[in-house]
C-alpha positions in Angstrom: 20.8 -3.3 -21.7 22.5 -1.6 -24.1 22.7 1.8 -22.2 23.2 0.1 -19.0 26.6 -1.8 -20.8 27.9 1.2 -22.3 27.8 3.1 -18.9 29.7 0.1 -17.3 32.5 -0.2 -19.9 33.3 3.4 -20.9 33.4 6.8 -19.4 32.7 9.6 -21.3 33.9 12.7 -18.8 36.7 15.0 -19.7 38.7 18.3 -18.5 35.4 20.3 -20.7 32.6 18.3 -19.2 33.7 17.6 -16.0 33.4 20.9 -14.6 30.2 21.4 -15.7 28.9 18.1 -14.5 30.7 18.5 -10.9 28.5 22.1 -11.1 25.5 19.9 -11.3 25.8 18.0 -8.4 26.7 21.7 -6.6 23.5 22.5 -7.5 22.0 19.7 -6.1 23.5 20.3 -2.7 22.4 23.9 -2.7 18.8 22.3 -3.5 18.3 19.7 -1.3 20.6 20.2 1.9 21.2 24.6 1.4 18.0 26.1 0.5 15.3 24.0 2.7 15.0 25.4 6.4 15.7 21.9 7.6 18.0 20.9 4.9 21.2 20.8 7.1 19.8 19.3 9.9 18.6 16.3 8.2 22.7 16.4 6.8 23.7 16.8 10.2 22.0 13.9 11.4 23.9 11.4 9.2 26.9 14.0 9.8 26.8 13.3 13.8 25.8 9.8 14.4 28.7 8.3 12.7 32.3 8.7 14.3 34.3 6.7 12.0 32.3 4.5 9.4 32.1 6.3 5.7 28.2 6.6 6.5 29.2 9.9 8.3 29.2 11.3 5.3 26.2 12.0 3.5 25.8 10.5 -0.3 26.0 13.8 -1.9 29.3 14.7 0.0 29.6 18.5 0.8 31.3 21.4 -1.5 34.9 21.0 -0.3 34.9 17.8 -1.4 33.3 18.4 -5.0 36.0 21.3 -5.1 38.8 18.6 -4.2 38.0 16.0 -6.8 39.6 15.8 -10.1 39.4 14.0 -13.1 41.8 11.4 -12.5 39.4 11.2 -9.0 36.3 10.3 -11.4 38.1 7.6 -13.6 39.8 5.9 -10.8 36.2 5.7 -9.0 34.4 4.4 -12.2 37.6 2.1 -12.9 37.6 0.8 -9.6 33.4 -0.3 -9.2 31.8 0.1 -12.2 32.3 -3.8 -13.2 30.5 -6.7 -14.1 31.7 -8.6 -10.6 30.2 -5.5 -8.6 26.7 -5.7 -10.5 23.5 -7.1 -9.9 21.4 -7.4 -13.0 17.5 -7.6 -12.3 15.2 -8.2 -14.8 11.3 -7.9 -14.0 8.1 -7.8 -16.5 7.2 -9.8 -19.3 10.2 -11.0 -21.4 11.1 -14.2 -23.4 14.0 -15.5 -21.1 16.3 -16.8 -24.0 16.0 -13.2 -26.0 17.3 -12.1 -22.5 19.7 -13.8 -22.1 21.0 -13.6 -26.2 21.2 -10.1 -25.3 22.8 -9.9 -22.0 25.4 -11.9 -23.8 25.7 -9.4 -26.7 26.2 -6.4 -24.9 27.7 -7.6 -21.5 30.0 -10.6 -22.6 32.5 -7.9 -24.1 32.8 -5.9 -20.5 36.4 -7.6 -19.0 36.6 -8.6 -15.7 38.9 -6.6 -14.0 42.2 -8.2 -11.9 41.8 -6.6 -9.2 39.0 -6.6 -5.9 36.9 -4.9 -5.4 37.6 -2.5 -1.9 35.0 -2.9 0.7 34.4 -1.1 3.6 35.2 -3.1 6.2 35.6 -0.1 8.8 32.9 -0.9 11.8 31.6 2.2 13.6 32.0 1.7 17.7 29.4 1.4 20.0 28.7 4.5 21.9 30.1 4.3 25.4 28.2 7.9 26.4 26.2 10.7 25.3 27.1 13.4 22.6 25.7 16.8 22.0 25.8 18.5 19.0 24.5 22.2 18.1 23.8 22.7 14.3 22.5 25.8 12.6 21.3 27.4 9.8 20.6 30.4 7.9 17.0 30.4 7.3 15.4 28.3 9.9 11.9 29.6 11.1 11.4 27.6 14.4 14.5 25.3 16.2 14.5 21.6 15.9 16.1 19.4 18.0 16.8 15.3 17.2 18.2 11.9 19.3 19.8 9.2 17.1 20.3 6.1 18.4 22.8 3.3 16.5 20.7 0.3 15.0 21.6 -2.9 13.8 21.8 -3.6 10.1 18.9 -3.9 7.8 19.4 -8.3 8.1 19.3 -8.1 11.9 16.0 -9.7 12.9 15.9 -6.6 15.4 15.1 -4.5 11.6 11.8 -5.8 11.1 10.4 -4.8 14.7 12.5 -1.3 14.4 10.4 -0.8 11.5 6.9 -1.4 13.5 8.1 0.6 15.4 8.7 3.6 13.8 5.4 3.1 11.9 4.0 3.5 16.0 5.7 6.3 16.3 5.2 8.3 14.2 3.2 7.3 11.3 0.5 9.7 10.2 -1.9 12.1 12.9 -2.7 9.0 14.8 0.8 8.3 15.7 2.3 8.4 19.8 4.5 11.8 18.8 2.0 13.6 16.9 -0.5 12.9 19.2 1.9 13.8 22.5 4.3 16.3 21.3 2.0 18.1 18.1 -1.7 17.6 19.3 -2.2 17.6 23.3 1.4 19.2 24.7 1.8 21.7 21.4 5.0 21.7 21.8 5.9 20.7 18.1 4.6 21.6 15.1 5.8 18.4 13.6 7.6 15.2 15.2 9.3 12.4 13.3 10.7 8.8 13.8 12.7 7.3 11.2 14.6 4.1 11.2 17.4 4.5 8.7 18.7 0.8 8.0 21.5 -0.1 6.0 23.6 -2.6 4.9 26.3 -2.2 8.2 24.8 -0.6 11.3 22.4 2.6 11.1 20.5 5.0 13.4 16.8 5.4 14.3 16.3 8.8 14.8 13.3 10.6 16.5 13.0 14.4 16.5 10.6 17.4 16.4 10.2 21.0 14.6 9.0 23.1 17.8 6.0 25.4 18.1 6.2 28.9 18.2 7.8 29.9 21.4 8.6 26.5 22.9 11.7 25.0 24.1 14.5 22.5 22.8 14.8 21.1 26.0 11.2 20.8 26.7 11.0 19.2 23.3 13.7 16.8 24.2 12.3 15.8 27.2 9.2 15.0 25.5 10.3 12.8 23.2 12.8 11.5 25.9 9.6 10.1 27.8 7.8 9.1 24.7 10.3 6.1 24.4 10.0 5.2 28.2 6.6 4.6 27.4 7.5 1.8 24.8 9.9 0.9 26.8 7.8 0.5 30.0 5.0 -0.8 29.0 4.2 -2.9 25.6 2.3 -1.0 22.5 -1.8 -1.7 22.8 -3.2 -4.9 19.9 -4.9 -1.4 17.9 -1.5 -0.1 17.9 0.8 -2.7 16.7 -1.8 -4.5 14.2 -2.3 -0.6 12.9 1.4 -0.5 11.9 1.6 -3.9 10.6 -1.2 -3.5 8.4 0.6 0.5 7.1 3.9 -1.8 6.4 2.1 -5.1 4.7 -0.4 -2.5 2.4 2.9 -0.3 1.2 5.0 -3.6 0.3 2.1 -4.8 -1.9 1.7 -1.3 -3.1 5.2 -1.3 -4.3 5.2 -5.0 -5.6 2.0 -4.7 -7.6 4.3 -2.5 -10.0 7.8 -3.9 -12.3 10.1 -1.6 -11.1 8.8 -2.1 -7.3 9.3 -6.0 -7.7 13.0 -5.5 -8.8 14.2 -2.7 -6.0 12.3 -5.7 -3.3 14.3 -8.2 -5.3 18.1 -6.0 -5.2 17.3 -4.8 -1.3 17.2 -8.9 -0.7 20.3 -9.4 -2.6 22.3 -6.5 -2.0 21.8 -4.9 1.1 20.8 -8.1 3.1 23.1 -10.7 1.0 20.0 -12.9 0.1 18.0 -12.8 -2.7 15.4 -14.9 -0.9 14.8 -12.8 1.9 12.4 -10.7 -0.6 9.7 -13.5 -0.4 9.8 -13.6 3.7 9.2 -9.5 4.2 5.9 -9.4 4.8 5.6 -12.7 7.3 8.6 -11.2 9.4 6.7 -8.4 9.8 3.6 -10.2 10.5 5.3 -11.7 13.3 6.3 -8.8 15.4 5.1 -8.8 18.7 4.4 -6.1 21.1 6.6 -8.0 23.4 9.3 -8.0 20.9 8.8 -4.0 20.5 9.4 -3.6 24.1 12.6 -5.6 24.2 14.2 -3.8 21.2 13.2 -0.6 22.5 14.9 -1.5 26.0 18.1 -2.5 23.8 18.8 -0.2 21.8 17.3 3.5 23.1 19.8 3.6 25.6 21.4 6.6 27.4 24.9 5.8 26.1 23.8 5.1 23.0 22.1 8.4 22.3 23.6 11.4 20.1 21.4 14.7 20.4 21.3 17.7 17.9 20.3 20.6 18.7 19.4 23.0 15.4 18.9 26.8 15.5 18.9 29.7 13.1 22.4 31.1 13.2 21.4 34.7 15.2 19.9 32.1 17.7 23.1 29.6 18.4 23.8 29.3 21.9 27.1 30.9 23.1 
């Protein structure tokens, strides 16, 4: 509490450090979206989907703007939402409440509350009227990739919880519908993915595939193309859907049997869906998913206008 007070009220970065701090986060950006074959496709894919809400670009930014920011950039930022009224505290484990609360008084009372409000995004991203192509590439990429995206609704919309069942269908473990069409009996892939990225405003669920030696982008697209017309056409089998629910229920116990996976639950509730009470209705709205219910949202949302395709190549192999 201490730690956590100090780093709210003070900020200890100056012209000597902050060079060698920005360097740091460089680094991290040359580990995590430079040096991995599939690093800047997985950048891309945040990069493309979004035309004008901040989500378009990625959390750890890109080089230019690390190279932009200054030091009156870094105090403004920490000024500006590092506050009490911008914090949620959570607390989780086995603790004498009043102690708690003695020292939440101590070390946070002191913290002033700024004048000022605290900005919000309030920028909404547009729905897609029609389809857009993108061609990425990259320096060391073995085999080309290629990846739809399709804008989702935000992590509170009822629609979440059946996105989520739906990924798990998808393309969760060796069982899954794209492994088992596009990896195991067309070999077209030699991995295929489904990931429903859900936020706080409007996201994507994105479905993609690493090709096989020799194959296609276009034959890969078309595969996964008629993958979702499948779900779309006709509802997921019992096996199928009470598979997934099952994957979804075990992992949330799995992550609440520990302290730390109790509080992220408790500050997804209270953050990114504005109620803290949300946390103790997870599992029972995904219990509730129907296949009927997977059909409709896939016949919603996976739509031809509201599609965005990347295309990702090694850079001797971009198309002209």
């Amino acid at each position: 509490l201490w730690a956590e007070a100090d780093r709210m009220s003070s900020l200890n970065v100056t012209d000597k450090n902050f060079p060698s701090e920005r360097d740091v986060v460089k680094e991290e950006f040359n580990t995590s979206v430079l040096a991995p074959p599939y690093g800047r496709l997985f950048y891309a894919i945040d990069k493309d989907s979004f035309t004008t809400h901040p989500y378009r670009r990625p959390t750890i930014g890109s080089k230019e703007d690390l190279d932009a920011a200054t030091l009156d950039n870094v105090k403004a930022f920490h000024k500006t939402f590092y506050r009490p009224d911008n914090a949620v505290l959570i607390v989780v484990g086995d603790f004498d409440a009043e102690q708690l609360d003695g020292w939440i008084d101590k070390y946070f009372a002191r913290i002033a509350k700024p004048t000022g409000a605290v900005p919000r995004v309030t920028v909404k991203e547009p729905e897609r009227t029609a389809e857009k192509r993108f061609d990425e590439t990259g320096p060391n990429v073995p085999l080309p990739a290629v990846a739809l995206t399709y804008l989702a609704p935000p992590i509170s919309s009822p629609d979440a919880d059946v996105l989520r069942v739906a990924q798990s269908i998808l393309s969760s473990g060796e069982s899954s519908r794209l492994y088992q069409s596009l990896v195991y009996t067309q070999q077209l892939a030699a991995e295929a993915f489904a990931s429903a990225s859900l936020r706080q405003d409007p996201g994507y669920f994105a479905f993609g595939a690493i090709l096989a030696s020799d194959k296609k982008v276009e034959d890969a697209e078309r595969a996964l193309l008629a993958e979702l017309k499948k779900m779309q056409d006709a509802p997921v089998t019992k096996a199928e859907l009470e598979k997934a629910i099952n994957q979804l229920v075990a992992d949330q116990l799995r992550e609440r049997e520990t302290n730390s996976g109790k509080a992220f639950a408790i500050g997804s509730a209270v953050v990114l869906m504005g109620d803290v009470s949300r946390v103790n209705t997870d599992m029972s709205r995904l219990q509730a998913v129907t296949a009927a219910d997977i059909q409709r949202v896939m016949k919603k949302y996976f739509t031809d206008a509201n599609r965005v395709v990347i295309t990702y190549h090694a850079e001797a192999q971009k198309p002209a």
